[in-house]
N, C-alpha and C positions, 0 to 999 in steps of 0.2 A: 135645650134638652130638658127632659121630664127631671130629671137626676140635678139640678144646677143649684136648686135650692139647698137641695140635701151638701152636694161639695160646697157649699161655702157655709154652713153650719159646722162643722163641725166643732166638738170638746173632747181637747185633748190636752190631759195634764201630763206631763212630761219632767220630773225632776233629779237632773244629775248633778252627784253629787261627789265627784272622785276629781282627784289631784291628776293628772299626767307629767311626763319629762320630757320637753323638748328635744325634737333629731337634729340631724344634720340633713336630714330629707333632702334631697331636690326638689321641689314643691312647681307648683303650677307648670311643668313641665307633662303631666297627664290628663286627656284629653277627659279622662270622668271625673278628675280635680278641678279641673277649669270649669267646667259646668256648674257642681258642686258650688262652686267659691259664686260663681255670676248668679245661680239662685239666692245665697244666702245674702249676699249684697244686695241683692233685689230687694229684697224681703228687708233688711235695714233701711235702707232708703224711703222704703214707701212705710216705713213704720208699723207693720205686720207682726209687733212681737209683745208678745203679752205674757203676763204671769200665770192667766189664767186664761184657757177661749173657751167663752161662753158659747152658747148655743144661740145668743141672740145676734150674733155677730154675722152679717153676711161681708167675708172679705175674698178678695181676687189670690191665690195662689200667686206665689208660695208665701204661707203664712208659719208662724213659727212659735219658738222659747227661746228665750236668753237668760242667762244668769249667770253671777260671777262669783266663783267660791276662790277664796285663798289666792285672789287677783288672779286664777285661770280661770278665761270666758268660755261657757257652755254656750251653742247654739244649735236650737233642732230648730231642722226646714223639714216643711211636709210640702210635696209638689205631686203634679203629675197624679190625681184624684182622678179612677175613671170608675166608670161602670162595668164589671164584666161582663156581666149578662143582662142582655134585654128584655128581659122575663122577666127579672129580677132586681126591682129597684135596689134593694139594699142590700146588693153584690156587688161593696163597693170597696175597693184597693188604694192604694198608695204608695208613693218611693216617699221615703223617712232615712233622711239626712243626719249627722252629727257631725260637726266642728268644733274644736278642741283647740283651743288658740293659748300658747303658751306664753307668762310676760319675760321681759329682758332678754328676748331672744332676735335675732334680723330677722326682719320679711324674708319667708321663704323657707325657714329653718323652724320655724314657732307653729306649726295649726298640722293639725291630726284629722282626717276624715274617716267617718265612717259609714256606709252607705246602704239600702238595702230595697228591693222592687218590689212592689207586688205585695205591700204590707195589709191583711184585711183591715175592716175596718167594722166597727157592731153599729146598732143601730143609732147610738146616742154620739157616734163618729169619734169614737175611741179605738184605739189599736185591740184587739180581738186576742186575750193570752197572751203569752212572750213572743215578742218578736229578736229578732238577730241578727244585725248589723255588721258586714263584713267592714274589716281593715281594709280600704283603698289598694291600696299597695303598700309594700316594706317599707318601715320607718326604723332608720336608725336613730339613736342618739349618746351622746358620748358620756361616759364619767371620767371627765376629764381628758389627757391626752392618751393613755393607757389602755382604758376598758370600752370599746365599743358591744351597747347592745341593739341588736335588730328583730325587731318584733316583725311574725312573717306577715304578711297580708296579700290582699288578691280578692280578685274575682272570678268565678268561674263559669262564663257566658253571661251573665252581670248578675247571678246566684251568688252565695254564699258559700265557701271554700270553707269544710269544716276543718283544714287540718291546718290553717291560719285563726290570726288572732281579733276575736269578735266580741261585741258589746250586745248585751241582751238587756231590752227594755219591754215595759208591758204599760198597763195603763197607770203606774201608782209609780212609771217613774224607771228610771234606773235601775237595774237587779244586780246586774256583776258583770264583768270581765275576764273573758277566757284570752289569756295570756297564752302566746305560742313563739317563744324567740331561742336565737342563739346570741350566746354571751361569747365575746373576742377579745381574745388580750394581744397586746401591740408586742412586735419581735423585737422591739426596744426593749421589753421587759425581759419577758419570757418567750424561750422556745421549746417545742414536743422535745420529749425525753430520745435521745438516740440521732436528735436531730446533725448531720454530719457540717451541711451548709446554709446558714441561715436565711440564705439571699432566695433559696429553693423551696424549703420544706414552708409549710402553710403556716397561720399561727394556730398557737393553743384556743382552741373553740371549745366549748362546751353547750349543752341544752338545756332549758327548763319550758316546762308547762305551770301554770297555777292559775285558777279562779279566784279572783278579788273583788273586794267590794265597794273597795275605795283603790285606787292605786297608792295610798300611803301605806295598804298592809303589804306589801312587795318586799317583805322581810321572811325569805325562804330557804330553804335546805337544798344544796348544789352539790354538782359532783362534779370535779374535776379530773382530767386523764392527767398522767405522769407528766413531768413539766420538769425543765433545767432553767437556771437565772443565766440571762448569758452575762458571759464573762465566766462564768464557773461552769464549765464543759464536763461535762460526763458524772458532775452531782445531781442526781437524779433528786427528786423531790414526788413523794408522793403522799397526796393530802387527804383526810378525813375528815369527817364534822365541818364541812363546808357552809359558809351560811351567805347570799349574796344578799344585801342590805339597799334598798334603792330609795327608802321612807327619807323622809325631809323632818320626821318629828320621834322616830322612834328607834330603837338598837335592839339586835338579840341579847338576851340578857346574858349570854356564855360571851359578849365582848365585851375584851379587855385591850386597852389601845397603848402604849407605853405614854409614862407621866408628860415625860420630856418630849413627846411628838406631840400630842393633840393640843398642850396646851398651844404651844406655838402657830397653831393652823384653828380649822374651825371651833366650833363648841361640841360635844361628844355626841349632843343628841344630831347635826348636821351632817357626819359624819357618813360617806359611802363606800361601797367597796365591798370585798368578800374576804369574811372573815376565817381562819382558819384553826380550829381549835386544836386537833393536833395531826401530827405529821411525820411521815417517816424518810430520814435523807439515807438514801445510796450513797456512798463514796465512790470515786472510780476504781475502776475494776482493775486497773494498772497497781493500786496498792498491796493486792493478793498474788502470793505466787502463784504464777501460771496465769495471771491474768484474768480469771474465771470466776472470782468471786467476788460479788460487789457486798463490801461491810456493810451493816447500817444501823443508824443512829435515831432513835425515837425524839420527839420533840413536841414541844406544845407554843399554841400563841405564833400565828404570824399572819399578817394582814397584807391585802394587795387591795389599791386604789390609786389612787389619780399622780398618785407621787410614786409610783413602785411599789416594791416589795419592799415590807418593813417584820422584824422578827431576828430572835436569839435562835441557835442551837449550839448545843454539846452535850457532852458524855465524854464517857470512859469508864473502864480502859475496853478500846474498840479490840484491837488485832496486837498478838507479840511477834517477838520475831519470828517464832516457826513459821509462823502463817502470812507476815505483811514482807512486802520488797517496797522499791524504789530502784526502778533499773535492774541490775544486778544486785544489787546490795541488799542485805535482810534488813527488815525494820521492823520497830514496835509502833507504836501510835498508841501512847496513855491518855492524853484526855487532848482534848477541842473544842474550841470554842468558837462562834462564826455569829459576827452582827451583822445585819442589815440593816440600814434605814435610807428609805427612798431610793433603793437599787440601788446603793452604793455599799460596798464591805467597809464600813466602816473600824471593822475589829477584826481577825482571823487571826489563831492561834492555836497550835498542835504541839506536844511534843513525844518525846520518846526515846528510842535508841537505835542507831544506825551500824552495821555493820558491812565495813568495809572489806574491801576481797582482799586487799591483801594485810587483814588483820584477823584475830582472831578474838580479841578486845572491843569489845563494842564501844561506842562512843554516845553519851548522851549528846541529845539537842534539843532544841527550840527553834520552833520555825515559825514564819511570819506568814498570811497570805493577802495578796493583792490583785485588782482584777486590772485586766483579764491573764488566767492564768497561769498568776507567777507565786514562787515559793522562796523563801529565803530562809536558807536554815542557821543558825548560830550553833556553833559547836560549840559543847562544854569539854573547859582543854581537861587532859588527864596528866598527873603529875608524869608518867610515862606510858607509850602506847609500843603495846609487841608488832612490831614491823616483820613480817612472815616472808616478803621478797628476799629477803637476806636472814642467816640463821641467827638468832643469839643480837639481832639488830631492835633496839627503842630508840622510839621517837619520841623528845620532846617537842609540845605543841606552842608555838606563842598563842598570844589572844585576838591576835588578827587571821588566825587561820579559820577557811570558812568551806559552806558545804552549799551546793546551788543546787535548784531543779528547775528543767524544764517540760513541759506538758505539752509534748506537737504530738497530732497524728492519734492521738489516744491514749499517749505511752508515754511514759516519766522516762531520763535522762537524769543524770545526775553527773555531779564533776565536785572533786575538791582541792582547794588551794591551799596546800601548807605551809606554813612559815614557822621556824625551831631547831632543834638540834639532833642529828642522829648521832647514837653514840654504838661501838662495836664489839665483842668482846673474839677473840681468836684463840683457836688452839684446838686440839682434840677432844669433839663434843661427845664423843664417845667412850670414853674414858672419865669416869667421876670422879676418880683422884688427880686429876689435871687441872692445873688451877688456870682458868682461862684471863689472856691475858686484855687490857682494857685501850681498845684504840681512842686516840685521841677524840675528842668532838669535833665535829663536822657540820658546822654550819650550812643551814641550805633555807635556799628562798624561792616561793614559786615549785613546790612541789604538786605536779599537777596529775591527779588520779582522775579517768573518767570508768561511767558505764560503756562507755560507746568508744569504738576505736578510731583515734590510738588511747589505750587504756592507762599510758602512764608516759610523763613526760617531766624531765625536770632541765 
């Protein structure tokens, strides 16, 4: 062909320069993968890869670039050089390849394509302005066992899909990276906010876009939808100042990581995951009478990565008695305190004051929490408590008497055990000048109050 001289001339400098993250891809599994990978080994093989291609070079397709930045290997294939028009010698195109090979990764999990037809070509056998390279297909890849993210890819009749994720090159090399992924978090962690069964409802997904220029700046601003830790059911969490961190050298400067976690794991600048500057927790809506209103608690500082959800919250005083229940029973809820680190509650503490139906004396407590959702309250005993089931009747409390909740269904249950002495006094309480008289003490054990019937059992 007239045109033979011209495709095996060409000079095409090509230099990228960007970090990527290995997927969990299923790889060679796609029939314009396969292709892909049997040119670019072509082209290794026959030693077709230069730093530089000159123009004195007459070589047989597919000829290429290779380069290796921060041990991940760049590789551009140029194949498939035709002529469009016969008119017109120097109407002349190409399919332009990129391969992205990640290290310490399995075959098959490690290399990124990017592919694209019909690339022009100017006179001096240069790509012609920016070209744009579609993402093969979807590539996942994981941060750690927790947060899958999937960058979308495709082609679209073997075009270029603009609403996936594409690499733009021109003749000076590498320009940038239009990012198009969904970010997923594992229902080991976390589940959507109101979620009833975890085994059904999807996980917490979220989106981002962003143009980069290196993939080490992939340190961006995220929004996350309302989200519950399971094991803590119907604490709502919803987050602000989101920032998801994917760099291998660099952190938001708003992250702060607790002393006693990072040191024990990576070094701070290695450090991935989505950071959360501040946030607001719901409490469940069974602590409000009537069921209807969900408290909530502002808070700052909590991080999700490869280990969980890690982060403090508290406050107070949330809700008093007018306003807070537990089952039947009125409550306060003064202060709270709730640790995480790596999905685990390692701390949970609330207290307040509990009022029991058949008192009119409230009862301070201290309650403990544990996942998945259990509560353990400690009564604080009172030197004597007004017993309203009977007139003119107190109850001394021991120190093993206690106060439980349980969380089924949406809705707190509570039950308490007492152990101590009732003591009686008789006579006409209607009459002031009668001096009432003082029944013996009466010993009792296992005095059992619940919300739920049977409501009293001894």
């Amino acid at each position: 062909m007239k045109t033979l001289t011209k495709i095996r001339t060409l000079t095409i400098i090509l230099l990228f320069g960007f970090v990527c993250v290995v997927s969990k891809s299923a790889q060679a599994t796609n029939p314009k993968i396969d292709s892909i990978e049997a040119k670019i080994e072509a082209m290794l093989s026959q030693y077709n890869i230069f730093d530089r291609l000159s123009a004195a070079m007459s070589l047989q397709c597919p000829i290429g670039y290779m380069r290796t930045i921060s041990n991940v290997e760049y590789t551009v294939a140029l194949s498939q050089v035709r002529q469009v028009s016969q008119s017109n010698s120097n109407d002349i195109t190409a399919t332009v390849f990129l391969r992205i090979k990640l290290p310490n990764k399995p075959e098959g999990e490690n290399k990124l394509y990017f592919a694209a037809d019909g690339i022009p070509l100017n006179d001096a056998g240069g790509l012609t302005g920016d070209a744009s390279l579609a993402l093969v297909e979807p590539f996942p890849f994981a941060m750690g066992k927790n947060i899958d993210i999937v960058l979308k890819g495709g082609m679209i009749n073997g075009g270029i899909d603009t609403n996936g994720t594409r690499a733009t090159v021109n003749c000076d090399g590498f320009k940038e990276l239009h990012i198009n992924a969904d970010v997923i978090f594992s229902k080991n962690m976390l589940i959507p906010a109101g979620c009833i069964d975890s085994a059904i409802c999807p996980p917490v997904t979220t989106h981002f876009t962003t143009t980069v220029r290196d993939w080490d700046d992939i340190v961006i601003d995220l929004s996350l939808p309302p989200f519950e830790i399971k094991g803590l059911n119907d604490w709502v969490f919803a987050a602000n100042d989101v920032v998801l961190d994917i760099s291998e050298s660099k952190n938001s400067p708003a992250l702060v990581l607790p002393i006693a976690y990072w040191e024990e794991n990576e070094p701070l600048s290695f450090w991935k995951g989505c950071y959360i500057g501040s946030l607001t927790v719901s409490l469940p809506k069974s602590f409000s009478r009537g069921g209807n209103t969900a408290f909530k608690l502002a808070a700052q500082s909590m991080i999700i990565d490869k280990y969980g959800v890690t982060g403090f919250v508290s406050g107070g005083p949330v809700f008093s008695l007018d306003s807070g229940s537990v089952g039947k029973w009125a409550m306060s809820l003064e202060n709270i305190a709730i640790e995480l680190k790596k999905n685990q509650l390692i701390g949970g503490h609330f207290n307040g004051q509990i009022l029991l139906s058949v008192s009119e004396q409230p009862l301070g407590y201290d309650a403990i929490m544990s996942m998945p959702n259990a509560y353990s309250f400690i009564v604080q005993v009172q030197d004597s408590l007004e017993f309203n089931l009977w007139k003119n009747a107190q109850m001394e409390l021991d120190e093993n008497s206690s106060i439980s909740l349980a969380y089924v269904d949406n809705k707190f249950s509570a039950e308490a055990n007492f152990n101590g002495v009732l003591r009686m006094k008789v006579g006409d309480t209607t009459d002031a000048t009668v001096t009432l008289s003082q029944v013996d003490e009466i010993r009792f054990n296992d005095l059992w109050i619940s919300t739920e019937a049977p409501y009293f059992q001894v």
